[in-house]
N, CA and C atoms as a LAMMPS dump frame, in Angstrom:
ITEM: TIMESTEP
0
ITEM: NUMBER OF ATOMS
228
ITEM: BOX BOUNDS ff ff ff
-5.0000000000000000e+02 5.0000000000000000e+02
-5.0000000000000000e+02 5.0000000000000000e+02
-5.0000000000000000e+02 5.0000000000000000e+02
ITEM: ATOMS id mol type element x y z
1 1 1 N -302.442 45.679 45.429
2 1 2 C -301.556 46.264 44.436
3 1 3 C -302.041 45.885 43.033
4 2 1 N -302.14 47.121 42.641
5 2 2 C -301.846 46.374 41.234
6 2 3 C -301.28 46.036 39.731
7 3 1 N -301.293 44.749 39.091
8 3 2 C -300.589 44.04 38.618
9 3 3 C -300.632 44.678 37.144
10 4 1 N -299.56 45.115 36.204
11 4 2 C -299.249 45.542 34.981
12 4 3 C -300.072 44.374 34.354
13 5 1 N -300.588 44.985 33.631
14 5 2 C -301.483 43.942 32.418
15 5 3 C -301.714 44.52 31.038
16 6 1 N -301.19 45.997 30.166
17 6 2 C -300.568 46.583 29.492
18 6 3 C -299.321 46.769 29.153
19 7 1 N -298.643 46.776 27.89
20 7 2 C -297.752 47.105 27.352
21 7 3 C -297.399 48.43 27.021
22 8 1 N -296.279 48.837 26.553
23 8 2 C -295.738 50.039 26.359
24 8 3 C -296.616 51.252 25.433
25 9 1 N -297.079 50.275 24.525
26 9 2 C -297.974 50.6 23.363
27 9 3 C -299.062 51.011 23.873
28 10 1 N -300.071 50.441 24.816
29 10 2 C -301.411 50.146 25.158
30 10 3 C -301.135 51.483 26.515
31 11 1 N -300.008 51.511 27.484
32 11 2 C -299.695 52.862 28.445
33 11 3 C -299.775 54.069 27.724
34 12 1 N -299.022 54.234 25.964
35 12 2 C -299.253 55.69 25.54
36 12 3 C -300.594 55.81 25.043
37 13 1 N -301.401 54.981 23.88
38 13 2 C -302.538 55.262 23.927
39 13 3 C -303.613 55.461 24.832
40 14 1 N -303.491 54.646 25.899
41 14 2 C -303.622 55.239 27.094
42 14 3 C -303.937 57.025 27.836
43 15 1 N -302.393 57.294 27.979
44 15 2 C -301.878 58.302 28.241
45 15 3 C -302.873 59.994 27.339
46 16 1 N -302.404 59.132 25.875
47 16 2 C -302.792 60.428 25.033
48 16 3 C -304.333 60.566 24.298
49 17 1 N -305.042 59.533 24.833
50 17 2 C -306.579 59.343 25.104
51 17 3 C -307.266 60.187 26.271
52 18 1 N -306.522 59.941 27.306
53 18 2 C -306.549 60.775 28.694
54 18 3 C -306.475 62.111 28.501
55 19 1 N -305.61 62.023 27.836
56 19 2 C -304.995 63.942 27.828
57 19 3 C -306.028 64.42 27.11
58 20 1 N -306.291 63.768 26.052
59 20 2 C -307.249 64.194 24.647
60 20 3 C -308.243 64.845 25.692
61 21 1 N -309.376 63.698 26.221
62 21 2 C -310.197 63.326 26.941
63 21 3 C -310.153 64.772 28.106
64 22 1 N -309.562 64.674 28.974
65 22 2 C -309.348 65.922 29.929
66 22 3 C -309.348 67.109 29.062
67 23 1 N -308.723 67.257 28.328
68 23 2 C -308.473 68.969 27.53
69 23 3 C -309.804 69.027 27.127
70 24 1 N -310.221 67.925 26.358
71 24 2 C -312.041 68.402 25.893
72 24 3 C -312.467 68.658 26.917
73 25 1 N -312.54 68.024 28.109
74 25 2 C -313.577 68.399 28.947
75 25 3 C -313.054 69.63 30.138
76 26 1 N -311.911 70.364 30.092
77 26 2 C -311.709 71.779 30.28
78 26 3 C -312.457 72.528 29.399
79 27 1 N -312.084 72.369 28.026
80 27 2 C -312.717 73.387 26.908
81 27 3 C -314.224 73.308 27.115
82 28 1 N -315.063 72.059 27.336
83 28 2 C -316.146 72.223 27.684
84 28 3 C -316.768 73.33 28.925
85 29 1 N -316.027 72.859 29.625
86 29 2 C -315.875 73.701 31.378
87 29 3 C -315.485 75.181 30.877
88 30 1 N -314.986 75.382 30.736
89 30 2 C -314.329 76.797 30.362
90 30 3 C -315.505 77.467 29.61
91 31 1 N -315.768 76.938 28.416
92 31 2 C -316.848 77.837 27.451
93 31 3 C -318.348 77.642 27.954
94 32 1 N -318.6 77.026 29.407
95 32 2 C -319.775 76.832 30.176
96 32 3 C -319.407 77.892 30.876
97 33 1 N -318.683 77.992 31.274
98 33 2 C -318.442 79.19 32.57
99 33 3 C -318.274 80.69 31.913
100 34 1 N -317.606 80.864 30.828
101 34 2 C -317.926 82.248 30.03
102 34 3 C -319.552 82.347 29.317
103 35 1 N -319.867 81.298 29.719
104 35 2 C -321.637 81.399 28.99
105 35 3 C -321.952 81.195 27.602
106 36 1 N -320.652 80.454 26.914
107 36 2 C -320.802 80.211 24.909
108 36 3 C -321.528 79.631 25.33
109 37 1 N -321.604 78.518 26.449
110 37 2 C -322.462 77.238 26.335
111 37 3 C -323.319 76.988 27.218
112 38 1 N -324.532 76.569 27.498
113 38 2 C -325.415 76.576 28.612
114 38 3 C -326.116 75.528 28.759
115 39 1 N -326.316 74.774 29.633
116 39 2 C -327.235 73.009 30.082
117 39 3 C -326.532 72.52 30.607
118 40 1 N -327.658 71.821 31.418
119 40 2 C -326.91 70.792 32.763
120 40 3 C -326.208 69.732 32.001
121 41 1 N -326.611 68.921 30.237
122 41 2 C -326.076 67.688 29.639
123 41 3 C -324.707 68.681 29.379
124 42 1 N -324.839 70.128 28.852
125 42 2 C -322.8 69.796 28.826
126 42 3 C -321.705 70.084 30.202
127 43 1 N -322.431 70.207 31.078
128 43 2 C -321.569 70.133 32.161
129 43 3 C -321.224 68.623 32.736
130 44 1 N -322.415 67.901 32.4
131 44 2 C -322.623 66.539 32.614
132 44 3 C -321.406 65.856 31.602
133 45 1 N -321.526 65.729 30.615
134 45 2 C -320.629 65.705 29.465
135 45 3 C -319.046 65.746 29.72
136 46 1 N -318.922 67.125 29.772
137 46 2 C -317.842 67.936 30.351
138 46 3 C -316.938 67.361 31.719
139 47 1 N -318.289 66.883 32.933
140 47 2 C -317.254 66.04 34.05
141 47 3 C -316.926 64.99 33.615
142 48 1 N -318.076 64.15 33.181
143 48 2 C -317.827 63.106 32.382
144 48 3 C -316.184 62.65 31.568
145 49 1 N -315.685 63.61 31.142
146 49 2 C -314.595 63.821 29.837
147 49 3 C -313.668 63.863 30.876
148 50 1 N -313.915 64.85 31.627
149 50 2 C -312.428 65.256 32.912
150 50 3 C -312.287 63.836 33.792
151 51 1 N -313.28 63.456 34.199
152 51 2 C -313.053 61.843 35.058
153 51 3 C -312.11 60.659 34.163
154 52 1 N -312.899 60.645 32.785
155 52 2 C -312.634 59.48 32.166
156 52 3 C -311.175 59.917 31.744
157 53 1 N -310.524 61.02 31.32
158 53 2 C -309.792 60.862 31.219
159 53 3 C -308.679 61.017 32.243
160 54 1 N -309.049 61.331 33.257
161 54 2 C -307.69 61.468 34.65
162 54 3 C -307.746 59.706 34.582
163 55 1 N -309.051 58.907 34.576
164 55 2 C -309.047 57.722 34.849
165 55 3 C -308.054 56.946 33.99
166 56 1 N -308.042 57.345 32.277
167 56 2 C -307.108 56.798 31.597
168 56 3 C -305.625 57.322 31.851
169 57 1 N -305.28 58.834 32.352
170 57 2 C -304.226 58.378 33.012
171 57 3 C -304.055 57.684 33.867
172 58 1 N -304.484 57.837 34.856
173 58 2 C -304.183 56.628 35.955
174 58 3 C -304.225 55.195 35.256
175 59 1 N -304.4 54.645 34.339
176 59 2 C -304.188 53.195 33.819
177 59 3 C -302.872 53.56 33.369
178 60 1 N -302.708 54.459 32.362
179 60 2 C -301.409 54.729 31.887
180 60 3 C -300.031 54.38 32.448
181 61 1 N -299.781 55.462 34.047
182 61 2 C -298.829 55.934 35.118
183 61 3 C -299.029 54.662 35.589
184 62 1 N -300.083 53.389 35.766
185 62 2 C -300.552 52.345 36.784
186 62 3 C -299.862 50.854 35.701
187 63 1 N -300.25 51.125 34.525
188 63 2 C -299.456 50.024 33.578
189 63 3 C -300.463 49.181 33.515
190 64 1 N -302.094 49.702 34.394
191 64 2 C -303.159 48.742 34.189
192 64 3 C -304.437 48.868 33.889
193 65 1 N -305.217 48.047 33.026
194 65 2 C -306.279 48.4 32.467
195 65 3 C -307.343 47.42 33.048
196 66 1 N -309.048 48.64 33.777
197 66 2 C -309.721 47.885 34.055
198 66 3 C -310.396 46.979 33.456
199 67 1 N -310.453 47.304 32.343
200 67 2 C -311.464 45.992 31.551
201 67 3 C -310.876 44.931 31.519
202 68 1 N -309.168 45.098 31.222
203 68 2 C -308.245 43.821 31.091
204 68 3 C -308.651 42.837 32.393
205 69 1 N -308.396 43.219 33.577
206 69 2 C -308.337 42.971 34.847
207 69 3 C -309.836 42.025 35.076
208 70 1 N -310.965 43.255 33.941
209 70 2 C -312.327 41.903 34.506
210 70 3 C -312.582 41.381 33.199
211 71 1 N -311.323 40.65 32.637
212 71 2 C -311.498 39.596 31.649
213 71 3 C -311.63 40.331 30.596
214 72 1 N -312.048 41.116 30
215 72 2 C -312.511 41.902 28.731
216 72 3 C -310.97 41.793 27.804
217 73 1 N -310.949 40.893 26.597
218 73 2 C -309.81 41.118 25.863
219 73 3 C -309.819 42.366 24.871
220 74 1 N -308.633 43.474 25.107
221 74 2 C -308.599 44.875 24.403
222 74 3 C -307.386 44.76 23.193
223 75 1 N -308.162 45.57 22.228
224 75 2 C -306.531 45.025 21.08
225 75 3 C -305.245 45.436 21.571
226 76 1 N -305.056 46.724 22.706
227 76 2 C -303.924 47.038 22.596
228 76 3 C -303.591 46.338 24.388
């Protein structure tokens, strides 16, 4: 299980980092697939953005942050 190691503060930035993070990397996805944009680095990019940020939700919804967890002190 795991253990809350974020605050209220540190869950929304969190949260709205994630969201940020995911929506760029739709808009990336999206304007690859109508053809504005073309290369393997922005699809790369693009999953990249969609992972990291489902990942920062999941810290968000979870109340926990991996870096916290392997020692790394974060300001928020």
């Amino acid at each position: 299980m795991l253990e809350c190691n974020i605050d209220a503060r540190g869950k929304a930035v969190r949260l709205l980092s994630g969201l940020a993070s995911l929506a760029a990397g739709l808009v990336l996805l999206s304007l690859t697939a109508a053809g504005v944009l073309d290369g393997q680095l922005v699809v790369v990019a693009a999953g990249a953005a969609v992972l990291g940020g489902g990942f920062a939700i999941f810290e968000a919804r979870a109340g926990w942050c991996a870096l916290r967890a392997m020692g790394i002190k974060t300001p928020l």
